[in-house]
TORDO-474781 format. One record per residue: x negated, y, z of N, C-alpha, C, CB in turn. Coordinates in steps of 0.02 Angstrom, whole numbers, plus 50000, padded with zeros to 5 digits. Glycine has a CB too. Example, Ala and Ser with C-alpha at 12.3 -4.5 7.8 and 13.67 -1.06 7.14 Angstrom:
2
<<49340,49716,50390>,<49385,49775,50390>,<49340,49835,50390>,<49435,49776,50452>>
<<49358,49888,50354>,<49316,49947,50357>,<49355,50002,50394>,<49296,49970,50286>>
***
This chain:
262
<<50442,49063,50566>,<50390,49071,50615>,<50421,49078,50684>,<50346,49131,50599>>
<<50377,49057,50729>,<50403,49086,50794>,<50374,49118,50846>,<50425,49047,50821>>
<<50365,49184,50874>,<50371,49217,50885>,<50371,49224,50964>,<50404,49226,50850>>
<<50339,49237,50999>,<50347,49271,51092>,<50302,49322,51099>,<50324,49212,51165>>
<<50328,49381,51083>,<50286,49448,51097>,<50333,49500,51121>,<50247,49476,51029>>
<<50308,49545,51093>,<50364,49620,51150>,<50347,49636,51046>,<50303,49710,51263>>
<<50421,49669,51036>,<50460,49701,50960>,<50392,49753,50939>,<50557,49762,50977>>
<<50363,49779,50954>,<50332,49818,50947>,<50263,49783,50893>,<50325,49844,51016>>
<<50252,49715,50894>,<50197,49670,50870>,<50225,49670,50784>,<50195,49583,50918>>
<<50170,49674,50745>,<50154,49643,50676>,<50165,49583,50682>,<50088,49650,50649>>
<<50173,49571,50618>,<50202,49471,50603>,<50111,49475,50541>,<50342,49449,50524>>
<<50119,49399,50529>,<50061,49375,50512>,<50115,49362,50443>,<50016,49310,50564>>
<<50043,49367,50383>,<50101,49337,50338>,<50053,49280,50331>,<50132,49380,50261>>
<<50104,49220,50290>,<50084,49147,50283>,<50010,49136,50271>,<50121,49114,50225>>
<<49980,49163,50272>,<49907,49127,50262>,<49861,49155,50319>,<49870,49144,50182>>
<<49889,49175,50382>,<49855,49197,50449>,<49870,49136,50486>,<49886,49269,50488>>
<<49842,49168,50548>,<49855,49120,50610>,<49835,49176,50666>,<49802,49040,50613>>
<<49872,49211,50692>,<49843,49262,50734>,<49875,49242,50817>,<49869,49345,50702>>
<<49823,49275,50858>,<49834,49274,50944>,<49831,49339,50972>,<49777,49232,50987>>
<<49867,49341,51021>,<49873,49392,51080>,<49895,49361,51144>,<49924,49449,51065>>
<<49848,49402,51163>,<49860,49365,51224>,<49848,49421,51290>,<49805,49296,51224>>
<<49886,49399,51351>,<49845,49456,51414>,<49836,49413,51454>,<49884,49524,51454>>
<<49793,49416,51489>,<49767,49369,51543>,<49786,49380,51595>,<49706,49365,51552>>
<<49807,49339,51654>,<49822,49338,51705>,<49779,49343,51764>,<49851,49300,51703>>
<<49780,49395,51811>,<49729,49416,51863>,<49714,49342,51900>,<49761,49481,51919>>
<<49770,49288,51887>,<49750,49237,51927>,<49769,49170,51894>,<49779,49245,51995>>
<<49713,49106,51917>,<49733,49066,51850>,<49805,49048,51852>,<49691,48997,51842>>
<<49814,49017,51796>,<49872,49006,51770>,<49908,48921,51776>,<49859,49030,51698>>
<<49966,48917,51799>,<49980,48844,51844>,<49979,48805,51789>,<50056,48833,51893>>
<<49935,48767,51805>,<49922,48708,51744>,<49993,48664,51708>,<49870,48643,51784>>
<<49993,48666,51657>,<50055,48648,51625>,<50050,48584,51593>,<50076,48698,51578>>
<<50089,48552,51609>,<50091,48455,51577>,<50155,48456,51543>,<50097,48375,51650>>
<<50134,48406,51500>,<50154,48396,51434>,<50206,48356,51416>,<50109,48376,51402>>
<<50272,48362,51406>,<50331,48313,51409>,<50371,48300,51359>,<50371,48329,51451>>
<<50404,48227,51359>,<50436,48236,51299>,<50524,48269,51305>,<50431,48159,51265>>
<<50520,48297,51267>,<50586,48360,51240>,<50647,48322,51273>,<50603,48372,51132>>
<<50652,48250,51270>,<50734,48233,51265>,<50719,48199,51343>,<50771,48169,51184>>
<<50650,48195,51392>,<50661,48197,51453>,<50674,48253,51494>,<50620,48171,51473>>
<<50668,48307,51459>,<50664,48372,51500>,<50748,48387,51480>,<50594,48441,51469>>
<<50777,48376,51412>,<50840,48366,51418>,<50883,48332,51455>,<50850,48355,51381>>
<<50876,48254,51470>,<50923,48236,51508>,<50908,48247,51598>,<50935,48162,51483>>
<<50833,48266,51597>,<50828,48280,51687>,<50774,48325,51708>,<50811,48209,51733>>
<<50831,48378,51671>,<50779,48451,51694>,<50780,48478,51753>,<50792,48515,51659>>
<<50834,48460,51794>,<50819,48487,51869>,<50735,48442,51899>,<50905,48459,51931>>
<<50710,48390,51871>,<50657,48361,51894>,<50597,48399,51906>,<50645,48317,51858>>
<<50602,48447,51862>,<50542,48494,51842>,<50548,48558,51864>,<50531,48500,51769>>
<<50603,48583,51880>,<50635,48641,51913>,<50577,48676,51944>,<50692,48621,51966>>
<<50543,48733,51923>,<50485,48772,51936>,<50416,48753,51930>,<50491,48792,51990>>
<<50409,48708,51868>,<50373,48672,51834>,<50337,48716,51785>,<50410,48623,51807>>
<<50284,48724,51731>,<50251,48728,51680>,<50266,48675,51639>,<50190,48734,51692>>
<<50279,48680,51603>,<50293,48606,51534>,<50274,48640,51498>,<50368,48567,51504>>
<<50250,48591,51459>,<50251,48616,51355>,<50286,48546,51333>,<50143,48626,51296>>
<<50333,48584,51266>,<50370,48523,51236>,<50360,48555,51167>,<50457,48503,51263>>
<<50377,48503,51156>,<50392,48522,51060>,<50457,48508,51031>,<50343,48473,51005>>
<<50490,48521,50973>,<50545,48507,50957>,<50556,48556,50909>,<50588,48501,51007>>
<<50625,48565,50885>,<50630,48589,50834>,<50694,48661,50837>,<50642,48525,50792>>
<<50682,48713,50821>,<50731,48775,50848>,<50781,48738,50816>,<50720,48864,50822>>
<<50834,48738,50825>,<50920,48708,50819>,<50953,48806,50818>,<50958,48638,50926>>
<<50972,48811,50875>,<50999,48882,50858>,<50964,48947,50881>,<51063,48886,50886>>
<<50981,49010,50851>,<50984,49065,50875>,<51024,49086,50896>,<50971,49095,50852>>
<<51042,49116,50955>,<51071,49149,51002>,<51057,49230,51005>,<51050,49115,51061>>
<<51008,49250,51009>,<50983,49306,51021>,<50932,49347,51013>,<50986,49306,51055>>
<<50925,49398,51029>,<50834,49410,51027>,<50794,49396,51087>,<50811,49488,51013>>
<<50828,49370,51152>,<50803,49344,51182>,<50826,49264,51194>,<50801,49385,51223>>
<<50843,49224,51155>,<50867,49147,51173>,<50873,49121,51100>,<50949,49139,51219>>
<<50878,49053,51119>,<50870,49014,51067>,<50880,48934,51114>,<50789,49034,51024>>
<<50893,48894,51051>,<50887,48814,51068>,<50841,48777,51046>,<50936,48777,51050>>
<<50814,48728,51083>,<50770,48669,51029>,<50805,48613,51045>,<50681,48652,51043>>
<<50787,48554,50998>,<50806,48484,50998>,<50743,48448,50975>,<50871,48468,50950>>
<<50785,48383,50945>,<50731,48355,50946>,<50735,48336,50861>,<50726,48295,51007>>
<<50658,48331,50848>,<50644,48359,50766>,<50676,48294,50718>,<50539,48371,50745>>
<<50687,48327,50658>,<50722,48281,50610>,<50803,48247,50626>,<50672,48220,50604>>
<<50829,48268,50682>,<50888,48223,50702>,<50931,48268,50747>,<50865,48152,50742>>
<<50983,48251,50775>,<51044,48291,50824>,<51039,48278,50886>,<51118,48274,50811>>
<<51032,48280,50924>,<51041,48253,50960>,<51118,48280,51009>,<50977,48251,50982>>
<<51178,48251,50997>,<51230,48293,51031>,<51246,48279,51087>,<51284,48296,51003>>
<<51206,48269,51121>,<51230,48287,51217>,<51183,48350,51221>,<51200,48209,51297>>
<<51131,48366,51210>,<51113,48422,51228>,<51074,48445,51171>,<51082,48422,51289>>
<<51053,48512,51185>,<51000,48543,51144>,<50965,48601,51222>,<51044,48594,51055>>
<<50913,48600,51232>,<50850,48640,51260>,<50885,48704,51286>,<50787,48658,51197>>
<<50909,48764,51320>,<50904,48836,51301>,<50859,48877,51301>,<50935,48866,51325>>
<<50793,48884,51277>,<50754,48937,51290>,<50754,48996,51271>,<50711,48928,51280>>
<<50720,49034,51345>,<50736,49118,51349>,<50676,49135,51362>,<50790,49151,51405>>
<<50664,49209,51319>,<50631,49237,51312>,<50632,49306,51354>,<50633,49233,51258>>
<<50586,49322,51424>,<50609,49386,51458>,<50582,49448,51419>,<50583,49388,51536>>
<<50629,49506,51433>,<50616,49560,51413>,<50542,49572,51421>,<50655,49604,51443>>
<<50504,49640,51405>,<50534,49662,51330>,<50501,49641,51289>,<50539,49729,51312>>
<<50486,49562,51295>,<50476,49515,51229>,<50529,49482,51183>,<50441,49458,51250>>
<<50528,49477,51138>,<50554,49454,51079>,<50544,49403,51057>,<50545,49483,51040>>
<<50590,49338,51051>,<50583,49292,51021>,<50580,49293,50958>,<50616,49261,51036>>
<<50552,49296,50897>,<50543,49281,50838>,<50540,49222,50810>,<50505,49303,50826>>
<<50612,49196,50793>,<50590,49127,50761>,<50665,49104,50708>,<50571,49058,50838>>
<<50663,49054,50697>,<50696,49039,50623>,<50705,48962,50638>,<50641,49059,50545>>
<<50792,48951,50625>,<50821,48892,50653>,<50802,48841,50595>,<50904,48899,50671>>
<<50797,48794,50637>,<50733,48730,50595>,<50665,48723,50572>,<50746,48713,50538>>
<<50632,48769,50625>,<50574,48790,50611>,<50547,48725,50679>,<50562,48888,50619>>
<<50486,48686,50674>,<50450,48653,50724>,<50408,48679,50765>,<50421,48613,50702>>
<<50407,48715,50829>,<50409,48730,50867>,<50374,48674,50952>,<50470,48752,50848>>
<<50311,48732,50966>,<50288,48692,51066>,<50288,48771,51083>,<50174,48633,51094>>
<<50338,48726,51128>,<50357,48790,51195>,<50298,48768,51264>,<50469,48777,51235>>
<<50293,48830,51268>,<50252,48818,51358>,<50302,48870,51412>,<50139,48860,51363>>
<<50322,48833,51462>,<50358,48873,51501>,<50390,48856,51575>,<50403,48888,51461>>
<<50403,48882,51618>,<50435,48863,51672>,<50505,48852,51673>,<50422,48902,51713>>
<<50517,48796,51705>,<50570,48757,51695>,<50633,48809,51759>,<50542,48660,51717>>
<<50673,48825,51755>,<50711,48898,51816>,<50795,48887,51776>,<50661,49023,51797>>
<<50833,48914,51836>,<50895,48915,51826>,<50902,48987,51825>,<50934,48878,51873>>
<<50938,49007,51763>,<50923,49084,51723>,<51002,49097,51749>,<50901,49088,51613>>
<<51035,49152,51779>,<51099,49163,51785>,<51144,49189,51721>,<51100,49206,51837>>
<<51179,49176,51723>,<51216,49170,51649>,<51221,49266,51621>,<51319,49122,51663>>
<<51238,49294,51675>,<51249,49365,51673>,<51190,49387,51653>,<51272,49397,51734>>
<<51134,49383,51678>,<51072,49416,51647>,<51057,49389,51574>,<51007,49403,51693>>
<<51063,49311,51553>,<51079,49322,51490>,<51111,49367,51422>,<51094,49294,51495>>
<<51159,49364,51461>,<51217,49430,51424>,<51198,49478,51419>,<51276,49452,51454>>
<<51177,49505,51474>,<51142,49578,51460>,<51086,49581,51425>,<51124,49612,51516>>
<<51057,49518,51410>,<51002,49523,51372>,<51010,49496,51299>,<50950,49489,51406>>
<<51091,49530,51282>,<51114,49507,51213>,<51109,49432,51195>,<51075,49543,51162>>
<<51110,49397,51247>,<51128,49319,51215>,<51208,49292,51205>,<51095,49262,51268>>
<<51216,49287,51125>,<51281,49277,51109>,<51315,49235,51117>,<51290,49281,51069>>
<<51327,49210,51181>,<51351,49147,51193>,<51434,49109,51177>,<51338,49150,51259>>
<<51440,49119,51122>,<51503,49097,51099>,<51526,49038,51060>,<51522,49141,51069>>
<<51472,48973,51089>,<51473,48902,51103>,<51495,48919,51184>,<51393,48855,51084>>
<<51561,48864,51208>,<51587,48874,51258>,<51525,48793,51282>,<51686,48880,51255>>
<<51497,48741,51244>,<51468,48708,51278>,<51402,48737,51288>,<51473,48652,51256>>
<<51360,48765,51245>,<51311,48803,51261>,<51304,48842,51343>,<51316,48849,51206>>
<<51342,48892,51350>,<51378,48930,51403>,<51364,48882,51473>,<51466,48939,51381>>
<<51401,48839,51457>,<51419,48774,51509>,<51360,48753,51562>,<51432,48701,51460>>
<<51314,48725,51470>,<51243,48714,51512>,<51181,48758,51537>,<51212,48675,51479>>
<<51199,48805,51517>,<51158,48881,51531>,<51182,48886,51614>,<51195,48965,51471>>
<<51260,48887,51624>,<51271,48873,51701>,<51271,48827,51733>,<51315,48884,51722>>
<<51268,48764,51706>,<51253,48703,51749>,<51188,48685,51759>,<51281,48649,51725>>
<<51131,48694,51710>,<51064,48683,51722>,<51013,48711,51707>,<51051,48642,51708>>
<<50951,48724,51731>,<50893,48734,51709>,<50876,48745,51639>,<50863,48690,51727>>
<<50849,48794,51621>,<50830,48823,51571>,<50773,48834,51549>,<50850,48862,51571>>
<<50727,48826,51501>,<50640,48845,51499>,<50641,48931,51476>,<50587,48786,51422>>
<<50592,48954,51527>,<50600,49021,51515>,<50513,49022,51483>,<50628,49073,51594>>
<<50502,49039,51440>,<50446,49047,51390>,<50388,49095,51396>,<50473,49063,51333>>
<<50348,49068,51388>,<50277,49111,51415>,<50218,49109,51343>,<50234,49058,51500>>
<<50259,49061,51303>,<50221,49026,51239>,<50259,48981,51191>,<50164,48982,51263>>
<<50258,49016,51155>,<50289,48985,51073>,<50259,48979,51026>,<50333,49016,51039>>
<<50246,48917,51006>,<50179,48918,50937>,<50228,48873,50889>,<50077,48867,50958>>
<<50220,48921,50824>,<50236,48886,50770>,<50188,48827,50736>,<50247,48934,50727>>
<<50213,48790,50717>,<50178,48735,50672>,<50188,48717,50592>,<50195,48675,50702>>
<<50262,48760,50580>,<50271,48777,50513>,<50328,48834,50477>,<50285,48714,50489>>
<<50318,48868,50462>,<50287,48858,50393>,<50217,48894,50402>,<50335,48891,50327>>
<<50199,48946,50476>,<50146,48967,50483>,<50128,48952,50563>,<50146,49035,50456>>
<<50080,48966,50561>,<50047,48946,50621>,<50026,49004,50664>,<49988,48905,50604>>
<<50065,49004,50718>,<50068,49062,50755>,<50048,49050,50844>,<50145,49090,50742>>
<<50025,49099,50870>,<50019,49058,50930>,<49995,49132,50981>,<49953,48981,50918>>
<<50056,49154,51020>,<50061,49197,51069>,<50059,49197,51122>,<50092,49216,51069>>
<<50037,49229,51179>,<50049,49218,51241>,<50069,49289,51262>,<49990,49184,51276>>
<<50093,49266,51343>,<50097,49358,51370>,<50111,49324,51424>,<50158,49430,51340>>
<<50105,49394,51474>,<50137,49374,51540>,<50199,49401,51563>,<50096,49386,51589>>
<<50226,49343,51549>,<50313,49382,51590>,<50328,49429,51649>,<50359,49325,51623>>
<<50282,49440,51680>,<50279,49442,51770>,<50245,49529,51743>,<50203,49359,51833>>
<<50241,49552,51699>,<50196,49607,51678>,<50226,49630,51620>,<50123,49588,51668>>
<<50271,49692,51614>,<50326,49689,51566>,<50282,49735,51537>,<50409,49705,51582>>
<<50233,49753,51495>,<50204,49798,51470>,<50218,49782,51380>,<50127,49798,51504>>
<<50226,49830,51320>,<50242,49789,51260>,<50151,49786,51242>,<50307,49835,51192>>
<<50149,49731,51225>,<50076,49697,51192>,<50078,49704,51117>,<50065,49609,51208>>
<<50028,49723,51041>,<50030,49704,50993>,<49992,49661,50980>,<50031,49738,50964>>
<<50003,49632,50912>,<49971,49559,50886>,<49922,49584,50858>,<50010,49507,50834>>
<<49863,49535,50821>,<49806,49573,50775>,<49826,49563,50717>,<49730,49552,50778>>
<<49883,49546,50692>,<49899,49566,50628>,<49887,49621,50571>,<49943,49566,50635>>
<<49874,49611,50524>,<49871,49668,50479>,<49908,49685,50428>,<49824,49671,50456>>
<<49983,49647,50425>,<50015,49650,50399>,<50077,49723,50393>,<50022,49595,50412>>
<<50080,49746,50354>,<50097,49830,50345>,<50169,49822,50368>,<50090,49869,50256>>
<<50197,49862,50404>,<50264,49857,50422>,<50333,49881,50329>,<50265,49928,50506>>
<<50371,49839,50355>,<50417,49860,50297>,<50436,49955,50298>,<50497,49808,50310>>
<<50430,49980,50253>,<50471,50041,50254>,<50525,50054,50207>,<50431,50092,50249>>
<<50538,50003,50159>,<50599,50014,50104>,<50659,49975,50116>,<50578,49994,50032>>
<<50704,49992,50160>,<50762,49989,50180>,<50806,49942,50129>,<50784,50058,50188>>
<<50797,49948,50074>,<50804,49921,50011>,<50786,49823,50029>,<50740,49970,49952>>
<<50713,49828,50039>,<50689,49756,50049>,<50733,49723,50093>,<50619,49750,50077>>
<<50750,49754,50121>,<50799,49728,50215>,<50861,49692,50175>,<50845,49823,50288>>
<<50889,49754,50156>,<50965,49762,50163>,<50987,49697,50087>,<50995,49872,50148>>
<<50930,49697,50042>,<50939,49656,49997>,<50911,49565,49997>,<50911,49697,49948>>
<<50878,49566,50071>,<50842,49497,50068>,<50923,49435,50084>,<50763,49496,50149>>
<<50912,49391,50038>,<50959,49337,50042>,<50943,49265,50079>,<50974,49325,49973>>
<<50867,49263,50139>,<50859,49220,50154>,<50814,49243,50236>,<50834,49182,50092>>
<<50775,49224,50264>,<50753,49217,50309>,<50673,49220,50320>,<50782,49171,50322>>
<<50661,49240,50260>,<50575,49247,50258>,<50569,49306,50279>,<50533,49241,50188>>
<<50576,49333,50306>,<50561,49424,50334>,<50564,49425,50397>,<50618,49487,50314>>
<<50575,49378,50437>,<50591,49358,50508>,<50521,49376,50541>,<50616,49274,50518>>
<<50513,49394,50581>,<50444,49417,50611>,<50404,49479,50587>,<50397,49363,50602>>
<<50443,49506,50542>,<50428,49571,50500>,<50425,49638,50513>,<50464,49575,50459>>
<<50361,49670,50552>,<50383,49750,50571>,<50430,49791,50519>,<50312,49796,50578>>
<<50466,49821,50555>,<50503,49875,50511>,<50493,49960,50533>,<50586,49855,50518>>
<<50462,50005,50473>,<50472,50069,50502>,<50499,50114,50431>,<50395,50098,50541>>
<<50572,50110,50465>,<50608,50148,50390>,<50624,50228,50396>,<50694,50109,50369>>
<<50637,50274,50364>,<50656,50339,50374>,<50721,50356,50339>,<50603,50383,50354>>
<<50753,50391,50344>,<50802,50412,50319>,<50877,50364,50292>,<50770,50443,50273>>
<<50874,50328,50350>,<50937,50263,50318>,<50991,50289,50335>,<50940,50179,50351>>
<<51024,50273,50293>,<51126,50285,50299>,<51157,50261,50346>,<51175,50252,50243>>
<<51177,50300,50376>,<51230,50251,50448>,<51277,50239,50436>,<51252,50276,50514>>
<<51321,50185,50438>,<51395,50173,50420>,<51402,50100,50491>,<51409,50143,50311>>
<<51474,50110,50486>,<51494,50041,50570>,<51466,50053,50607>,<51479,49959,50577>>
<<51464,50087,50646>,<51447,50094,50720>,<51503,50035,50757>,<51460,50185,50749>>
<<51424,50020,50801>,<51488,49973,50845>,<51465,49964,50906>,<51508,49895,50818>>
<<51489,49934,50964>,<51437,49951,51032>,<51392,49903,51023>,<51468,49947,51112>>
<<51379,49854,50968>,<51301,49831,50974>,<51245,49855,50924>,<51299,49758,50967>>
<<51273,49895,50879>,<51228,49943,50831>,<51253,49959,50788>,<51173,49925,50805>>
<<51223,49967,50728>,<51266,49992,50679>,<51247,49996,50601>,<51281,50054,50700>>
<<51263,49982,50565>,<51227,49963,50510>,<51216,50029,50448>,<51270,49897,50482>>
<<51172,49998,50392>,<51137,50026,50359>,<51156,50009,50299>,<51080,50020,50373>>
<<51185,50043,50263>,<51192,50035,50187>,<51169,50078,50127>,<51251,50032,50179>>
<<51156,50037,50078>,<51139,50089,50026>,<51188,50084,49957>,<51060,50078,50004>>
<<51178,50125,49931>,<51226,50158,49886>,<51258,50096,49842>,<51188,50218,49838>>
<<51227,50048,49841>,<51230,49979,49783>,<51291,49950,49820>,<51149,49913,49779>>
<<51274,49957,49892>,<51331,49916,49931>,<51296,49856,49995>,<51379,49867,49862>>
<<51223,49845,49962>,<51190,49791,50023>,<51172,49856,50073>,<51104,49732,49994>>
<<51186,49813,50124>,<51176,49822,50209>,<51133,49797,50253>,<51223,49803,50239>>
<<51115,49805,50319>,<51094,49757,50357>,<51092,49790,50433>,<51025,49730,50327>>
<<51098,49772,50455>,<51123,49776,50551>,<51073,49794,50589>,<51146,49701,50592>>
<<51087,49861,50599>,<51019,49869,50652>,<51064,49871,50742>,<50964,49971,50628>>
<<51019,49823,50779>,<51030,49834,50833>,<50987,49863,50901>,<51050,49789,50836>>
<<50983,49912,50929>,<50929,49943,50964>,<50923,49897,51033>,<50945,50025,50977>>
<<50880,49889,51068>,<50857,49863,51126>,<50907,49899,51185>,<50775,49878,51133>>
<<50909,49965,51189>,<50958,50013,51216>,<50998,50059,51203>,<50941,50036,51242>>
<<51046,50096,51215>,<51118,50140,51203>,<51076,50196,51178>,<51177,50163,51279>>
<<51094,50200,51106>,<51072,50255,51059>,<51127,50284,51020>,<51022,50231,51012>>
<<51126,50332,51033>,<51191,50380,50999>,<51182,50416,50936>,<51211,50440,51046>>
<<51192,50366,50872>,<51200,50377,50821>,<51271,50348,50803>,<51146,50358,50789>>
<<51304,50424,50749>,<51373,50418,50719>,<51347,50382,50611>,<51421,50531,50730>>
<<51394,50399,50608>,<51426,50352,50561>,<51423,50423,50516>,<51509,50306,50584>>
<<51393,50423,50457>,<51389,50481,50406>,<51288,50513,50418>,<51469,50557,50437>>
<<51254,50475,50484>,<51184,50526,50491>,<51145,50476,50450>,<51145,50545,50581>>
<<51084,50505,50462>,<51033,50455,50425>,<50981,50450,50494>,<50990,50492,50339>>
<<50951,50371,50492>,<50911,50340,50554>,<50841,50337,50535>,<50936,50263,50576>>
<<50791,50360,50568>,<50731,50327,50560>,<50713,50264,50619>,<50678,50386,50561>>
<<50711,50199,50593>,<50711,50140,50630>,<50645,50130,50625>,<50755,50083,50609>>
<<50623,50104,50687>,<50554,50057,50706>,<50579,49980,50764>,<50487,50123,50760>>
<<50558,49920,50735>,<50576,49872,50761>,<50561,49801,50718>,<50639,49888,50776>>
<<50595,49767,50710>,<50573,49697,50703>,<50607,49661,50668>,<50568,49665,50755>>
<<50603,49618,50623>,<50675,49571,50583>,<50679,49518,50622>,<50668,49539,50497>>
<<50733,49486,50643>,<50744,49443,50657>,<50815,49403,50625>,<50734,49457,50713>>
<<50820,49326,50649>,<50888,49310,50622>,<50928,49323,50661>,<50901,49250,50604>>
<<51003,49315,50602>,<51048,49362,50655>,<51067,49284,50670>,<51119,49434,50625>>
<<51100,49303,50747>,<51128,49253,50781>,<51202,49241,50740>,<51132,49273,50862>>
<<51246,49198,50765>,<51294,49178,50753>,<51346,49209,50786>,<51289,49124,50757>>
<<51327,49214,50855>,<51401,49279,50892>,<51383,49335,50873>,<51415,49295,50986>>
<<51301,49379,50862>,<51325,49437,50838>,<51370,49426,50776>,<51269,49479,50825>>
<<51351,49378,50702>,<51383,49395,50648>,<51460,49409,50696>,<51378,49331,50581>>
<<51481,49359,50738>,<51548,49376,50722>,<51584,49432,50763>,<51584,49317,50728>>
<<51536,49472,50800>,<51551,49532,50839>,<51551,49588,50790>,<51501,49544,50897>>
<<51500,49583,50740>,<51513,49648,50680>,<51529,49614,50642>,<51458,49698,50648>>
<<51553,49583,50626>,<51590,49562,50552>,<51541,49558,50513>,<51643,49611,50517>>
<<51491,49509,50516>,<51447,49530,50460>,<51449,49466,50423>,<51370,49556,50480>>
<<51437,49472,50346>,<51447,49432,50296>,<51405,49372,50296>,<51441,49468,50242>>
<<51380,49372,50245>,<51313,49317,50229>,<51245,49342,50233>,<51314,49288,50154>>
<<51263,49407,50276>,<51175,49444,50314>,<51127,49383,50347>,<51192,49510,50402>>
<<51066,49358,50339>,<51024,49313,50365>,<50979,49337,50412>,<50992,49283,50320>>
<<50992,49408,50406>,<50928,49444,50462>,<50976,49527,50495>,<50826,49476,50395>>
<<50934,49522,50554>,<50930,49583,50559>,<50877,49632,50579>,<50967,49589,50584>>
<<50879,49696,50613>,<50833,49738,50639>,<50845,49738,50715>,<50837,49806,50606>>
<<50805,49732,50773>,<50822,49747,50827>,<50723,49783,50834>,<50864,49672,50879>>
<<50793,49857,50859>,<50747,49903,50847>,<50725,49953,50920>,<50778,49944,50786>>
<<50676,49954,50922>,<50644,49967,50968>,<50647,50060,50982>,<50577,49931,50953>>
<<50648,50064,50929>,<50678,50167,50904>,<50692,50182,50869>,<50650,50225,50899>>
<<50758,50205,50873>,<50805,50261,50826>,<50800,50317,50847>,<50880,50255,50823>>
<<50790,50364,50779>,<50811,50421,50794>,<50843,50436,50740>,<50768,50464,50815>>
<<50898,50484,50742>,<50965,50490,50694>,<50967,50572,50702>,<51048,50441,50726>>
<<50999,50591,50638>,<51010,50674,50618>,<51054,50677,50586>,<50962,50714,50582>>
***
């Protein structure tokens, strides 16, 4: 699924289709419709533009970034970067089909970073500083569920979805899932095991030995031996976090909106 809300939102499970939305005190700049691999090769054209494209998520980066391309195929001169501004959350799952609506802006590479985008493709990086980027206002899934969010960037308030889907609380489900269906998944767990602390979070294990990575939105001071009560969100783990915590064949993680640890 994919996902543009603030962490705080319910996920839909497969047989919904849910909206949120906040309206803008003033209308909204009409957005035209382009194809993906023109906005790739000449995105400065559009440079403070509205577009919607479609295409297909290629990578995760972050909880705020991600790539699209173009569906069924590679395309290797480029892939899309879209970013998601705080304190919304991209929710989505690489090879998932995907229409973005968004303004076309040159995002500075540093505010990326700070907004945990793992940029450790040195060509990725490249084009994040050489060009234009779609910064996202709207992400609608088309499969495997049908999702369809809005918000206003310009208005950092966290919004929830009308979902009614119960947030996870068995730490167990997390730490043992072997695939990517939990992605968009509230989480509110109590009493989890802290073990690896690291300066991007710190993970959760249970006695069997499965784990899973919680990372907080901000600097939370939990040691290694307490137990956490987490509230936040599953998402996939990117590819530079795995390799910043060492993490195995984990497919998800938690980026969590509140810890509190004892």
């Amino acid at each position: 699924m994919a996902v543009l809300t603030a962490i705080s939102a319910a996920s839909p499970s497969t047989a919904q289709q849910q909206t949120t939305s906040q309206q803008p005190s003033a209308p909204a700049t009409q957005a035209m419709k382009i194809d993906l691999d023109e906005l790739e090769t000449h995105p400065e054209k559009y440079v403070g533009k509205t577009v919607i494209v479609e295409g297909e998520v290629d990578r995760v980066l972050g909880p705020h970034l991600f790539t699209i391309d173009e569906r069924n195929w590679k395309d290797l001169e480029r892939e899309l970067p879209v970013v998601v501004p705080d304190p919304f959350a991209a929710i989505v799952r690489s090879d998932t089909p995907v229409r973005v609506t968004g303004t076309v802006q040159k995002v500075p590479i540093a505010e990326i970073e700070r907004s945990r985008g793992f940029l450790t493709d040195a060509k990725i990086k490249a084009e994040i500083e050489t060009k234009p980027a779609l910064v996202a206002t709207e992400v609608t899934t088309v499969a495997p569920v049908a999702v369809s969010l809005r918000v206003r960037t310009n208005q950092p308030a966290p919004i929830g979805t009308s979902g009614t889907s119960a947030p996870i609380t068995d730490v167990g489900q997390l730490a043992k899932s072997n695939d990517k269906s939990l992605v968009g998944r509230r989480v509110d767990v109590k009493d989890a095991p802290v073990v690896g602390v690291s300066p991007e979070g710190f993970w959760v294990r249970l006695p069997s030995g499965e784990r899973i990575f919680v990372m907080p939105t901000s600097t939370t001071a939990v040691r290694e031996g307490q137990t956490a009560a987490v509230q936040g969100v599953v998402l996939e783990l990117p590819e530079g976090l795995r390799v910043k915590v060492n993490a195995g064949e984990e497919p998800i993680y938690i980026y969590a909106d509140r810890v509190t640890a004892r």
